[in-house]
N, C-alpha and C positions, 0 to 999 in steps of 0.2 A: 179368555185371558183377561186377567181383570188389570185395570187401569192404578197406577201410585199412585204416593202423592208425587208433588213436583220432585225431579230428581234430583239428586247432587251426588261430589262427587269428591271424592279428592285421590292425586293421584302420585305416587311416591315414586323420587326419585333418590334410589338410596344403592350403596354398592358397601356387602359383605359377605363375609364368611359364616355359613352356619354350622361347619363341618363335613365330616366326610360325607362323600355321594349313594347315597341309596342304594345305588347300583354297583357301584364297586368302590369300597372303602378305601383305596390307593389313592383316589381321589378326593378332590372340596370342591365341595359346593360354594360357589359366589353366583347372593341372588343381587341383579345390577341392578332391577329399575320394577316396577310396580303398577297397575293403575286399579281403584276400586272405585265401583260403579254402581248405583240404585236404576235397575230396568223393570219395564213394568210387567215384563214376561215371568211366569209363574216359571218355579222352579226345574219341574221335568220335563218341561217343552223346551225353557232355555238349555239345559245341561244337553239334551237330546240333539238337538241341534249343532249349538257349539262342538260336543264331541264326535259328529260324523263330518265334520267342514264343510253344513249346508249349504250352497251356493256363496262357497269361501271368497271366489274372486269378487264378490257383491258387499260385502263388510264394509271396504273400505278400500276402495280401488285406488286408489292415491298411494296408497301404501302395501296394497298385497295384490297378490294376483291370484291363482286358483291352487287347488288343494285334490291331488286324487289319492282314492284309494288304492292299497295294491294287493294283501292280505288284509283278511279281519279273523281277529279268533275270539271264541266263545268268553266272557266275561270282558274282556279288553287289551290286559296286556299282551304282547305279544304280538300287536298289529302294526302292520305298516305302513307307511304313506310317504304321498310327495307332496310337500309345502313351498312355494315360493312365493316370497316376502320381497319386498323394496323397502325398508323403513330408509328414511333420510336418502331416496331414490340409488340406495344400494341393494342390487338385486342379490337375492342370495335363495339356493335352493336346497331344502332338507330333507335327508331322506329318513324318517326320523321314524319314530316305534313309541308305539304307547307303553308307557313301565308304568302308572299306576290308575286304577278307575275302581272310584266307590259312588255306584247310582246316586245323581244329588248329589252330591257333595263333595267330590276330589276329580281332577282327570289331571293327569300328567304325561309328558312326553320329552321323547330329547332325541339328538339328531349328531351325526360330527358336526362341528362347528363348519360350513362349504368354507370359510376363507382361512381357515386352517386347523385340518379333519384330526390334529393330534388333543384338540380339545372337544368339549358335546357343549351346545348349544337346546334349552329347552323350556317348554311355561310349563307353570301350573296353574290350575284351575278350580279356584273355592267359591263353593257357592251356598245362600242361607236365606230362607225366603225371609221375606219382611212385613213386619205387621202395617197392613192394610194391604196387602198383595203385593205381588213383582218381589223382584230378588235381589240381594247382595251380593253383586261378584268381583273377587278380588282374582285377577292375574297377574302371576311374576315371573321376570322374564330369567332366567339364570343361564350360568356357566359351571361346567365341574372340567377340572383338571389334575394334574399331579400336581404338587405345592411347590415343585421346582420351575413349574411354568408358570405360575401367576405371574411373574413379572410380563409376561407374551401376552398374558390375556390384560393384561391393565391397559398396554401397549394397545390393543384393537380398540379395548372400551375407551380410549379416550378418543379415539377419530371420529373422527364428523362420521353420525350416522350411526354409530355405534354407543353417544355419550346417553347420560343416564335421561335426561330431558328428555329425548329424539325417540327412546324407547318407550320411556314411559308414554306419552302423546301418542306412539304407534298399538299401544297394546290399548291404552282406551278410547283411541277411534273404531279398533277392530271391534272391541262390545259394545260400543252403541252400535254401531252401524248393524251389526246382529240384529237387536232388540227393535231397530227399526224397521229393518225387514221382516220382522215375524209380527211385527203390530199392523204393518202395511198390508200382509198377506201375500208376501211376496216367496214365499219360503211353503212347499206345496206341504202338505199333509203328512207323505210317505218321507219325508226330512226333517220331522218332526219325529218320529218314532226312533227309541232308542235302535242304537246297531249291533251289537255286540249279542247276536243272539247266540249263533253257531261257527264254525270253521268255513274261511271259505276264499278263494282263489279271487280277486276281481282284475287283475291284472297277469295275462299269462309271460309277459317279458316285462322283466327289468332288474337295472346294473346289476342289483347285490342278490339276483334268486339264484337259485341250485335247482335246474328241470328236473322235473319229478317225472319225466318219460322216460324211452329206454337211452340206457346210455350204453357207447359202444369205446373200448376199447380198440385206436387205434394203431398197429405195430407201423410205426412210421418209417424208421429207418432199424435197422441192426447188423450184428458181425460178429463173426467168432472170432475171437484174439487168442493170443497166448503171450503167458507173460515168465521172463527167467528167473522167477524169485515163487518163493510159499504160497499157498492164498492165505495165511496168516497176514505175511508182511503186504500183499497186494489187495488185501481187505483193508488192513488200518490206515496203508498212505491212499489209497482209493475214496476212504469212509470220510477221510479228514478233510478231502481237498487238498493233501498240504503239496506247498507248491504248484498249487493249479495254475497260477499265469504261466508257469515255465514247462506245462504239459504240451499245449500248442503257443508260442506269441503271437499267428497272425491269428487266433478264436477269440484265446481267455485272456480275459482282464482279470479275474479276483474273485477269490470267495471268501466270504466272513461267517465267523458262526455267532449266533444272536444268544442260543438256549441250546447246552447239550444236557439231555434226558439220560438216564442210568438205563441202559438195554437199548437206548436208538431212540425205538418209536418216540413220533412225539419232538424230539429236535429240528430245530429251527436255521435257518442259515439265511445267506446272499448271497445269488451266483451273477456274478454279469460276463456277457460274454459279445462277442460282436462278430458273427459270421454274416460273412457277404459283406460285412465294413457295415452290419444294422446293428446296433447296439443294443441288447436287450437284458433284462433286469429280471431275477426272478428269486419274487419269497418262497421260499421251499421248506417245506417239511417232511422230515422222514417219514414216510407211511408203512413201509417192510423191510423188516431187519431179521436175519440169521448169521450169526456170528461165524464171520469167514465163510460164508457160504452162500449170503444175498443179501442184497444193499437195494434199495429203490427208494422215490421222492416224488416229492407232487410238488407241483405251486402254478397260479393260476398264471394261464399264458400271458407274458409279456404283453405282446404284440394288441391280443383280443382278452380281457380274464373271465370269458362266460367261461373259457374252455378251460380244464387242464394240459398242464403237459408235463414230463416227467420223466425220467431215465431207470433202467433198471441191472442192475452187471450180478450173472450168475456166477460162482465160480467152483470147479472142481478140481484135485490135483492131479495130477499126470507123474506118469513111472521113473519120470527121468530128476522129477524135483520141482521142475516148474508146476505152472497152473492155466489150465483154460477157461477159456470166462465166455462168455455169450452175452452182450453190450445192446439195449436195445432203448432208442429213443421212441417214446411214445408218448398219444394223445386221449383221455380222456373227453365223452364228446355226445351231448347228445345228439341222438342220429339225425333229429332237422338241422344240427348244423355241418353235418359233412357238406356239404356243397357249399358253406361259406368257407370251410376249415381247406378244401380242396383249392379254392382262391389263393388262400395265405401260401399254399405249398407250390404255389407257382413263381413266388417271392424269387429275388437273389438271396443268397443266405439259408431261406426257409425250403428247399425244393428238397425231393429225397435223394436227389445225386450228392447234395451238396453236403447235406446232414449224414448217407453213411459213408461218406469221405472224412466228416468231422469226426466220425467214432474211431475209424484207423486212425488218423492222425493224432487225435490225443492219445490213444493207446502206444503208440511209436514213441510219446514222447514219453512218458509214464517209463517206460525201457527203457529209454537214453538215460536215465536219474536212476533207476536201479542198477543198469552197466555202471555207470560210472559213480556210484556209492552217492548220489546228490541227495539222499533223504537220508536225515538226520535223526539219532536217534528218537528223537522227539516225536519226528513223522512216521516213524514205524510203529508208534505206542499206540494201544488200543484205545482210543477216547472214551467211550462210552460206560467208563466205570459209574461215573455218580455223576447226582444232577449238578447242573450250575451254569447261571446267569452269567454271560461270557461283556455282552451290549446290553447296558439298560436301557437303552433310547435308539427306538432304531424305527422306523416310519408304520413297520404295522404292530407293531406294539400297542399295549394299552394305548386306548387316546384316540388308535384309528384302526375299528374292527377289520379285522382280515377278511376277506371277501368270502370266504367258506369257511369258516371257522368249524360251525359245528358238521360239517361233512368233507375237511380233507383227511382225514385219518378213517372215516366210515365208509365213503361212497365206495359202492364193488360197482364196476360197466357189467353190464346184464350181458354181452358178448364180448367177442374178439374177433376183431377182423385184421387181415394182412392189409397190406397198401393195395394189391389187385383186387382183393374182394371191395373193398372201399369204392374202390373205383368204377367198378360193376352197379354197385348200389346208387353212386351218385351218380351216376346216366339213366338210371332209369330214375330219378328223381326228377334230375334236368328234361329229360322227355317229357314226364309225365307237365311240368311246369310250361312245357314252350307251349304258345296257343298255336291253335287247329288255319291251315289254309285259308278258310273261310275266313276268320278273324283279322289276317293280315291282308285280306282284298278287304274286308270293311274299313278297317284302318287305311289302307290306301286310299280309298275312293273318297274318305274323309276329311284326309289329309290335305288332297289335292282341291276338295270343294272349301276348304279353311285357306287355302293359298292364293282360291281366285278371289275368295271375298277380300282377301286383304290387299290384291293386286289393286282392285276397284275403289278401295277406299283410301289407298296413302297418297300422300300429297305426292302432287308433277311439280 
């Protein structure tokens, strides 16, 4: 690596707009603050580095802490990582994805904004070698949002910690500190090589993955009902929600719809409900739709959201005029997690006594409103004709990606199991997990020899 001349620097503290976002045009881009820096590290060693976040907590400890990978995919975008930054000793952590990488010359990234995920927080990265060696690199630090939040984001960017100075200063301590370390030799050989070779896993859990193991379909709770009205009319006030707080009062609070799609699939809602007196919250999407004849939903659980959970109501017609339906609360899941998901089902609220006593009781009450004409004709009407934006602004909407975006309408569970089969499986998991005789006499003999020693050494 060949040596500059002396460095310099200058480093921009500037806040605008340059239009819409790269990534999604709904949005603007506002680049806040800047730093551009002469290091004496040659271009493809520097960019190499910089873009795998070589011994990131080392840059510039005052201001960041470490940087892991979690995915990498082949050319760049499309990978993920965790960043966590302290600029102006405000900790903040990003779960963020490379959108754009040109070898040498570009890397970019963006993340939800952590102190409020309905915006994206991200740098970019230009870089140009310099004649007499070492390189020019310019990083800016930006924001994109909807044009009706920028008053929210001017609001953050103006707090201590967040102003355009505090940024600028954090983005060119983090490249020197770089440039320093790889001149020092502190930055090993295989951190210098670009990353972006192939596809590949480096982190098998975290927040926002989708297991790519088997996934089991769990029948949590169900019940055969019947109801004194059509499956016409008990599909559309079923499909709507309408009236759901007045199905059960001591369950449901409220359902809102966000996005009705033309055929179902694809619509978006809010269910909150609060069984056991737990109040839980769930973004749901229609996943299966057959007109008057099956209705089902996903959204990721409340409570835990590796997992899904979701309802499904079949319904057929009967001779007399009504309709029978077959009501079934279930858990999508992959299979290392039953025995955490088998935990939650021990909950008040969350237990199977309690969930297919939920399914009768709101079905009871669904029939109290059809006895007694309580759904209007509005509630009876078929939703699903054509599309349309019901809440433009609603928490996982643009601004803050929904946790499975691209697999709640794809993912199939590779089985199905009842609640007794489940239960079989996760005892022989939990067996398989408790340690062996021997290991709890070594553990005890160890225990008790850690007890004397510290009998011996505390103060009388």
């Amino acid at each position: 690596m060949k040596k500059g001349s002396d460095q310099h620097h200058h480093s921009g503290a500037h806040s605008h707009t340059t239009g819409p976002s790269r990534i999604d045009p709904a949005m603007v881009r506002i680049e806040h603050a800047a730093a551009t820096v002469e290091v004496a590290t040659e271009v493809d060693t520097f960019f190499n580095a910089y873009s795998r976040w070589a011994e990131y907590e080392q840059w510039a400890p005052d201001v960041q802490g470490a940087g892991h990978w979690l995915v990498v995919r082949e050319g760049g975008p499309g990978s993920r990582f965790i960043l966590y930054d302290k600029p102006g000793a405000r900790h903040l952590a990003h779960f963020g994805e490379v959108t754009e990488l040109e070898c040498n010359r570009r890397f970019a990234w963006r993340a939800p904004f952590s102190e409020w995920n309905r915006a994206y927080i991200g740098t970019q990265l230009e870089i140009a070698p310099k004649s007499g060696g070492g390189s020019r690199v310019t990083e800016t630090l930006y924001f994109e949002a909807r044009e009706e939040h920028l008053p929210v984001v001017a609001g953050f960017t103006a707090m201590s910690g967040f102003d355009q100075k505090t940024l600028a200063d954090f983005l060119e301590a983090r490249l020197r500190g770089l440039d320093k370390l790889i001149q020092q030799g502190k930055i090993k050989e295989p951190d210098l090589a670009y990353l972006f070779t192939d596809n590949r896993v480096l982190a098998a859990d975290w927040p926002q993955r989708v297991s790519e193991g088997e996934w089991v379909r769990l029948l949590y709770a169900d019940g055969e009902v019947d109801f004194p009205a059509s499956p016409e009319l008990v599909f559309n006030v079923f499909s709507r929600f309408a009236r759901y707080a007045d199905w059960t009062r001591t369950i449901h609070v409220g359902a809102e719809w966000h996005r009705v799609r033309r055929g179902g699939l694809g619509s978006r809602f809010l269910i909150w409900e609060k069984p056991g007196d737990r109040h839980v919250m769930h973004y749901a999407t229609v996943t299966e739709f057959e007109r008057n004849r099956h209705f089902a939903w996903r959204a990721p659980f409340a409570e835990w959201p590796k997992v899904f959970i979701g309802t499904s109501l079949d319904l057929t017609p009967r001779a007399d005029g009504g309709t029978h339906g077959y009501h079934v609360i279930w858990v999508d899941i992959p299979q290392e997690y039953l025995p955490i998901f088998s935990g939650f089902g021990t909950l008040p609220g969350i237990d199977i006594e309690y969930e297919t006593w939920h399914i009768q009781e709101e079905v009871r009450g669904i029939n109290r409103l059809i006895r007694a004409g309580g759904f209007s004709t509005e509630d009876q009407h078929y939703l699903f004709e054509q599309d349309s934006v019901i809440a433009h602004d609603w928490p996982t909407e643009t601004g803050q990606p929904h946790p499975y975006s691209d697999r709640i309408l794809t993912l199939k569970p590779d089985r199905v199991l009842t609640f007794e089969e489940a239960s079989v499986v996760v005892t022989e998991v939990m067996s398989a997990a408790i340690p062996n005789p021997q290991f709890f006499r070594l553990w005890r003999d160890q225990r008790r020899t850690r007890q004397r020693q510290f009998n011996r050494t505390k103060p009388r």
